[in-house]
N, C-alpha and C positions, 0 to 999 in steps of 0.2 A: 774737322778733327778737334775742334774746341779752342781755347785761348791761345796766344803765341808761344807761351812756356810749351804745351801739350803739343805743338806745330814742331818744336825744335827738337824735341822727346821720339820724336818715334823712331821706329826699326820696323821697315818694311821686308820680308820673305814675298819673291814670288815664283808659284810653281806653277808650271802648264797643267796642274790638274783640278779637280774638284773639290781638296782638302776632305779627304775621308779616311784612309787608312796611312795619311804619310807619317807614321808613328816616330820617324825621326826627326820631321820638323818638327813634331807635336812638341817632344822631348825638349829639344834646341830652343824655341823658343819661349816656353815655361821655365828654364834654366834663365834665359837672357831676359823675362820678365821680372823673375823672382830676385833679379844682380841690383835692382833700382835702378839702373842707368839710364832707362828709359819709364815715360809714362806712358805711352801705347807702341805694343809691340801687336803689327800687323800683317796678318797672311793673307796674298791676295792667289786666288787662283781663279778656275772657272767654270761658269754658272752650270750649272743640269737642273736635270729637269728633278723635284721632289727632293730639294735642298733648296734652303733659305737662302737670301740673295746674302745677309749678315747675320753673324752668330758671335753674339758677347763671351767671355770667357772669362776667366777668374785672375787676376794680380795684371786689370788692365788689358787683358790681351782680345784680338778681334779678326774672325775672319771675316773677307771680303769676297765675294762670289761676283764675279764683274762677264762683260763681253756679251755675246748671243747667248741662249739658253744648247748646253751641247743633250748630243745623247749616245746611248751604246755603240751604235753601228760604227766600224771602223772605215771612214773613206781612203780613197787610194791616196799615194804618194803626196800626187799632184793637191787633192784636197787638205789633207794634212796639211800642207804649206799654205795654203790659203787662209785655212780655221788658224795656224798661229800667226800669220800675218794679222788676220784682223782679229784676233785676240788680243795682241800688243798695241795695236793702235786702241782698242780702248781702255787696256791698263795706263798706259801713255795719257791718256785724256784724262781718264780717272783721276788719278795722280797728279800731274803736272801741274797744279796750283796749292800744292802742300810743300809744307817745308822741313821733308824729310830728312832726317840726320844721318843715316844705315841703310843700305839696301841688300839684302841677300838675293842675288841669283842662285837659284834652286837646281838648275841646268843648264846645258848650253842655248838648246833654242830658247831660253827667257836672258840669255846675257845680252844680248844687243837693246832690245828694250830698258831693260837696268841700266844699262848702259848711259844711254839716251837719257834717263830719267835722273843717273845721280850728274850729270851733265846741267840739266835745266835746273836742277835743285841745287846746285852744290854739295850734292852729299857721297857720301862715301860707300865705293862699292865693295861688297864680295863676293867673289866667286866661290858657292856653297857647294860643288858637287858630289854625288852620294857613289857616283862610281864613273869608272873611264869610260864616258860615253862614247867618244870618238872612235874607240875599239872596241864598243858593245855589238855584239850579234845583231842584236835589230838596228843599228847603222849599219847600213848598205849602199851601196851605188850614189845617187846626187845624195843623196841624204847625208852619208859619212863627208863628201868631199865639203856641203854648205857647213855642218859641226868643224871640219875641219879648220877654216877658214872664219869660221866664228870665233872659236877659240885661237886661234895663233894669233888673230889681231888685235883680240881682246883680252886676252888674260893676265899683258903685262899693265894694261891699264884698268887693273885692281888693283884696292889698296890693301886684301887680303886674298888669302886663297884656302879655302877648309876643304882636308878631305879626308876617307875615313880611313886609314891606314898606311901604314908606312910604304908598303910597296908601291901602292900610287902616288905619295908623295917624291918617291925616289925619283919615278917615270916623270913625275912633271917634273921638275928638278934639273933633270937628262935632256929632256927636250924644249925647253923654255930658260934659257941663260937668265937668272937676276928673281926665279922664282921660287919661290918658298915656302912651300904649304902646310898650316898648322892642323895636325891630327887629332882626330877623335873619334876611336872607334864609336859604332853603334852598339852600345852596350845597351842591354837591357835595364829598365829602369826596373828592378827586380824588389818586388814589397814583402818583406818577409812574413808579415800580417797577413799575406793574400788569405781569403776562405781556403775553409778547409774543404776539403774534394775527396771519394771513395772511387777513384777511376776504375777499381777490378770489377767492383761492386756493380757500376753501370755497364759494365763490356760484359760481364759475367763469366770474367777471366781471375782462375781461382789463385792463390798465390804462387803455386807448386808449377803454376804456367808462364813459361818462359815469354814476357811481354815485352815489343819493339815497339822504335816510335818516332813518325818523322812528322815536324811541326814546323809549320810554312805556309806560305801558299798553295796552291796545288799548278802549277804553270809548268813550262816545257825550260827543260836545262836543269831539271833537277832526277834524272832519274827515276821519276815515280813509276813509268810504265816498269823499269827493271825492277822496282823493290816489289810489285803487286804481282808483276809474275813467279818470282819468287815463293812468294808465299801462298801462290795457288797451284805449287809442285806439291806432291806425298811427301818429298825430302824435306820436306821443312815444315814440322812439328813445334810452332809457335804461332804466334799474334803477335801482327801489327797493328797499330793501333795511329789514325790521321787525325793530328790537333789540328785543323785549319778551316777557315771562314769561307772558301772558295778558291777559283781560278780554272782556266783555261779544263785542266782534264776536270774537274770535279763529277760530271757524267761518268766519264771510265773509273775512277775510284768511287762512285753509287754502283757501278755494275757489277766492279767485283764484290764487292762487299756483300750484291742481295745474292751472288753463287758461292761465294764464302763462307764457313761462318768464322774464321778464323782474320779475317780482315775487315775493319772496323773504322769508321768515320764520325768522329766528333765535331758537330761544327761551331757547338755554341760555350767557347772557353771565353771570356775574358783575358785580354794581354796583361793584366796582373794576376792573374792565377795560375797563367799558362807552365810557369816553370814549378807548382806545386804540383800539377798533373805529370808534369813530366818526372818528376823525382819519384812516380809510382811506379816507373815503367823500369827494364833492367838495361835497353839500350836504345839509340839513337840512329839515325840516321842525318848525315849532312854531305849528300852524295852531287856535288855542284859539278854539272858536268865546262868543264874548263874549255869549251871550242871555241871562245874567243880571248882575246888577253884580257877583258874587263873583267868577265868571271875567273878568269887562272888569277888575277891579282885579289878576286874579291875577300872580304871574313864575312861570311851571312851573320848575323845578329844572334841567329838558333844557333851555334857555336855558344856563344857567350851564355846561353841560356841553359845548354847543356851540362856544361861546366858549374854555372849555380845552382842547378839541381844535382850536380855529385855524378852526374849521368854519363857514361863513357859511350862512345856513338865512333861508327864506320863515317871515313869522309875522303874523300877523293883528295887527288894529288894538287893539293894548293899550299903555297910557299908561306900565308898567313895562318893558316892551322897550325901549320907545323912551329910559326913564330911562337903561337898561345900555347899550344900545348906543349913544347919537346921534345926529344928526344925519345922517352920512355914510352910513346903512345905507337911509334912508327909501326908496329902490328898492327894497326887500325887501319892503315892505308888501305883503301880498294882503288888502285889503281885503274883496274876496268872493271867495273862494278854488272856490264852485260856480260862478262864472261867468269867473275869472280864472286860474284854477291853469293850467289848462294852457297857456295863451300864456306865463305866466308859463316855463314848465318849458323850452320849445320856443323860446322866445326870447331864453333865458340864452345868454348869451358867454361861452368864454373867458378873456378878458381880463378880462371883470366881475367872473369867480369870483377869479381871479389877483388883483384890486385889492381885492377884498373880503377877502380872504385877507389882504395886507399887511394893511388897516388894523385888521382884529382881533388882527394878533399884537402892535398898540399898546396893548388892551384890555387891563387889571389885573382880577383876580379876585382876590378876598383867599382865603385859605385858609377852610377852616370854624373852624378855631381862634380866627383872626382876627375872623370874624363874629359867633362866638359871646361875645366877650371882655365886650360889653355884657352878655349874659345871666348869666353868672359872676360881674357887679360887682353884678346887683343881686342874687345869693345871698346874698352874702358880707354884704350890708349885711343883709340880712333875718335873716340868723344870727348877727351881731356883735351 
């Protein structure tokens, strides 16, 4: 890692994945690059196959691709445990003769390893997590009770704790005596320069046509199947329009689309464009289905991105919507979106859009710079 000065400089992130779409570490750590506190800020995650083992970056910064070479296919339980077992052991080896100053744990299955690591090193940990894994959906059975036990042993032996939002701040707070987690939402890092973009012009949706629009990924817990059926009733006399790169349904959203013509799939936006395309659109969707408390506590990021583009959008019953938005938006609620969405769609005004439009361009978003400002003060104090 170069000279002794550069040994004492770093701030290591590490995540169980690939580093490819983690747009919030991206953010996070270009923020913690650009603060000077350190001279190499570095993300380690793991290897696949058709990505570089290392990839340099700009203000210093460096990802690290470490461990076996992985690939798509999803193994059982039991293998999962095994691939981050010996995943950790060669981050552990990796590492372990550096003399790193920061360590971000990125989730629960990589805190034990950080663990271990700011242990051997003397350096200082934190616990980064992007959302309540412990009571995530896809924790289940041995899996939730090992996160369980991961984290209750571990989290008071951090010497930070980041996490994106007040209500999971509050939860760990509740259940961890002495613990204190500093927030920063995932805001969009929002360029007001983005290219300029003609979205009707490409869909071939004229203005006088009422255009919807949910931007995400396309995965399960979000309602897609509800909003596509929707729009492939006679009752509903608009376009949808899908800003996303992929996931899990992306097949079912190709299938309506080629019986459609009023349902549309855009895959290739740029995440700095993304909220110029959306601001052509007249509504949103952020329909997070809440069947576990990780998602009922979550704010998706396309909130925040809603809101920079002026854009008023339907979203399920979640207590951080309501924090950002108010009061004045509760007509937006779709409560059950399988039994509501489409009255909901076919029953919009107008005029509703028009007043929902004013009162969000009252709505302040701080910048990501802005948000991030708490996360920067407690570097700065951990490296002082």
């Amino acid at each position: 890692m170069g000279d002794q000065k550069a040994h004492l400089d770093v701030n290591l992130h590490v995540s169980a994945s690939p580093i490819v779409n983690e747009s919030r570490i991206f953010k996070q750590t270009l923020s913690v690059a650009r603060s000077g506190l350190f001279s190499n800020v570095v993300t380690c995650g793991m290897a696949r196959a058709g990505l570089p083992r290392q990839e340099n970056l700009p203000y210093g910064q460096r990802i690290d691709r470490v461990g076996a070479t992985i690939h798509d296919r999803r193994p059982s339980v039991a293998g999962r445990v095994l691939k981050q077992l010996s995943w950790s052991r060669a981050v552990f080896s990796f590492y372990s003769q550096s003399d790193i100053r920061v360590i971000n744990a990125h989730s629960v299955a990589v805190l034990p390893v950080c663990y271990l690591l700011s242990r051997r090193l003397g350096a200082k940990l934190i616990y980064d997590t992007q959302e309540l894994e412990t009571e995530a959906s896809g924790s289940k059975g041995i899996q939730r009770w090992i996160y369980k036990v991961i984290e209750r042993s571990l989290i008071t032996k951090c010497d930070a704790v980041f996490v994106v939002n007040r209500s999971i701040a509050d939860w760990y707070q509740r259940r961890y005596r002495g613990v204190r987690p500093v927030v920063a939402r995932n805001i969009s890092d929002f360029e007001a320069s983005g290219r300029p973009c003609d979205l009707r012009s490409q869909l071939s949706v004229s203005a006088a046509e009422r255009l919807f629009v949910f931007a995400g990924n396309l995965g399960e817990g979000r309602n897609i199947r509800t909003i596509l059926d929707a729009f492939a009733t006679p009752a509903v006399n608009a376009h949808v329009v899908f800003l996303s790169g992929g996931g899990k349904l992306g097949s079912l959203v190709s299938e309506y689309c080629a019986r459609h013509p009023n349902i549309h799939w855009l895959q290739a936006v740029s995440s700095t464009d993304v909220v110029h395309y959306i601001a052509q659109c007249d509504v949103g969707f952020c329909l997070i289905e809440p069947s576990c408390l990780s998602y009922k506590l979550s704010l998706p990021n396309k909130a925040f991105e809603y809101v920079q583009a002026g854009l008023p959008f339907f979203f399920t019953d979640l207590p951080e919507i309501d924090r950002l938005l108010g009061p004045a938006f509760g007509s937006w609620r779709v409560v059950d979106p399988s039994q509501d969405l489409t009255a909901a769609i076919t029953t919009l005004t107008t005029k509703a859009i028009e007043e929902a439009r004013a009162t969000m361009a009252g709505l302040r978003v701080p910048s990501w710079d802005e948000e991030a400002a708490p996360l920067i003060a407690v570097y700065s104090a951990l490296v002082s």
